[in-house]
C-alpha positions as CSV (number, residue, x, y, z in Angstrom):
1,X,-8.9,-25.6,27.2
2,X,-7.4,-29.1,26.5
3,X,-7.0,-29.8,29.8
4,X,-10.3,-29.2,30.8
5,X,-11.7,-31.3,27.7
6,X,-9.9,-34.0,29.0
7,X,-10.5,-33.8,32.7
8,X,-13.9,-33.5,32.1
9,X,-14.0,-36.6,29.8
10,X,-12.3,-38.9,32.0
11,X,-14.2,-37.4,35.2
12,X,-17.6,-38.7,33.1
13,X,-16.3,-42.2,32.3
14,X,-18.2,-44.9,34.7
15,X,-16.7,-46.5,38.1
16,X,-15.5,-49.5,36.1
17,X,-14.2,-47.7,32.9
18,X,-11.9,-45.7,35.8
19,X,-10.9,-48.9,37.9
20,X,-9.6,-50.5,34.0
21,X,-8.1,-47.9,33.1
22,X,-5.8,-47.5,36.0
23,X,-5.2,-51.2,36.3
24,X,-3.5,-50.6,32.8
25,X,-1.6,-47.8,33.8
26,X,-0.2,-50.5,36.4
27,X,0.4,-53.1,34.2
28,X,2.7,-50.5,32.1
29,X,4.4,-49.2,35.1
30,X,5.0,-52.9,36.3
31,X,6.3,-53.7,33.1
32,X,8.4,-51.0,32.7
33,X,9.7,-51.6,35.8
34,X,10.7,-55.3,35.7
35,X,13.3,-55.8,33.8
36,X,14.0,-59.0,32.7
37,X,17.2,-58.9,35.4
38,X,14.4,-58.8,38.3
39,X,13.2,-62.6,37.5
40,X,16.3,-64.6,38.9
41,X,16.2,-68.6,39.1
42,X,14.3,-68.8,42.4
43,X,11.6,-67.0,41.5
44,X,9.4,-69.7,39.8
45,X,8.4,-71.1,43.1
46,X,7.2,-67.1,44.2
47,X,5.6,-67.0,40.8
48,X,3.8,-69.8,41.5
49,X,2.6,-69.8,45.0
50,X,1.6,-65.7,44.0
51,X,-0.5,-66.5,41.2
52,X,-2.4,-69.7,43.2
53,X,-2.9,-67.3,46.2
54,X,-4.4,-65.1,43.5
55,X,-6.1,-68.0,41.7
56,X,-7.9,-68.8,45.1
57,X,-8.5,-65.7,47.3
58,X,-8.6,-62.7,44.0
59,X,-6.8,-60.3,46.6
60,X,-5.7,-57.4,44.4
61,X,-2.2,-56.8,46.4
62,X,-1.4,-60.7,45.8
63,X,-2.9,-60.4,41.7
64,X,-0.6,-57.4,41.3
65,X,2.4,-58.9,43.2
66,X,1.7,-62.3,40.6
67,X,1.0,-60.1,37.6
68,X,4.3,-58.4,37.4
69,X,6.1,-61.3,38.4
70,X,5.0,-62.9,34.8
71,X,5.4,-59.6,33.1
72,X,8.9,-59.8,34.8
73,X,9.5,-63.2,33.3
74,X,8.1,-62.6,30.2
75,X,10.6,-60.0,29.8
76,X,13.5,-62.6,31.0
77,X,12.1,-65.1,28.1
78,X,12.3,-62.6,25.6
79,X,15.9,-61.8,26.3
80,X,17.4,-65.4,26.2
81,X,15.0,-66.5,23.2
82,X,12.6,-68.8,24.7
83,X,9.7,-67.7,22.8
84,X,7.5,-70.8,24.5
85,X,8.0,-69.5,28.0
86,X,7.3,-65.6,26.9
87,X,4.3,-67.2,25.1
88,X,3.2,-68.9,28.4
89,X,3.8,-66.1,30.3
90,X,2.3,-63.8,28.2
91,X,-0.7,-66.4,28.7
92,X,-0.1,-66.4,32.3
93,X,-0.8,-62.6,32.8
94,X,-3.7,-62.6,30.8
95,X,-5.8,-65.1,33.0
96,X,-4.3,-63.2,36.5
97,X,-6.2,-59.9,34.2
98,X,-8.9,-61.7,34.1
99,X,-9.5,-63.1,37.5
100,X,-9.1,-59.7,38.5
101,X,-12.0,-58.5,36.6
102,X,-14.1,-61.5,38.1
103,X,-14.1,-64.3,35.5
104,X,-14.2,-67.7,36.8
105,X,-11.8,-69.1,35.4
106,X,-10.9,-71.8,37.9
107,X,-8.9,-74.9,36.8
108,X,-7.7,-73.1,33.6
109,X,-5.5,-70.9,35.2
110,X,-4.2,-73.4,37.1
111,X,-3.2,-75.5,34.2
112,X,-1.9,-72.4,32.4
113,X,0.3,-71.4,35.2
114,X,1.9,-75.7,35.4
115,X,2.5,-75.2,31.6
116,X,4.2,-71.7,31.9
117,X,5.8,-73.3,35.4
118,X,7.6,-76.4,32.4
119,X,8.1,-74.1,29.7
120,X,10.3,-71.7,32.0
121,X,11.9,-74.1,34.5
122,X,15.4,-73.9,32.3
123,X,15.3,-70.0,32.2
């Protein structure tokens, strides 16, 4: 009976609740499955040139490809201590979220992705 309950209940949720919700079961499975050993030094020019392509043409393969490359360095900044960089990376995710769901958020992503691009270029 709880099975139904809950099938039922998600099957009357609306289009967009649905699409949310499994772009944060993505999110968790991305970041579960970077570790912070998956971010090695050359990534920050991937990381970069994902999340502009991202920035400009919102292609969800490209978002998703940018979005668990921060979660990936996130995870790195954690483990060695830089607390500025998992900051900015933490940052980082949150506007490629957002310009997934359609906000325009334009030249602020770009200068949060330059900041997290400084805070990180020692890690």
């Amino acid at each position: 009976m709880f099975n139904a309950l809950c099938f039922k209940d998600c099957c009357s949720w609306k289009k967009s609740d649905k699409k949310l919700f499994l772009r944060l079961i993505l999110i968790l499975l991305t970041a579960f499955h970077s570790g912070p050993s998956a971010f090695g030094e050359s990534a920050l020019p991937s990381l970069s040139k994902f999340s502009k392509e991202c920035f400009r043409n919102r292609k969800p393969f490209i978002c998703q490809k940018a979005l668990a490359m921060s979660e990936s360095l996130q995870s790195r900044a954690e483990a060695k201590k830089n607390f500025a960089c998992q900051t900015m990376a933490l940052g980082l995710a949150a506007e490629v979220i957002m310009i997934q769901m359609n906000s325009r958020r334009g030249t602020q992503s770009e200068e949060v992705l330059d900041k997290t691009l400084n805070f990180c270029k020692d890690l």
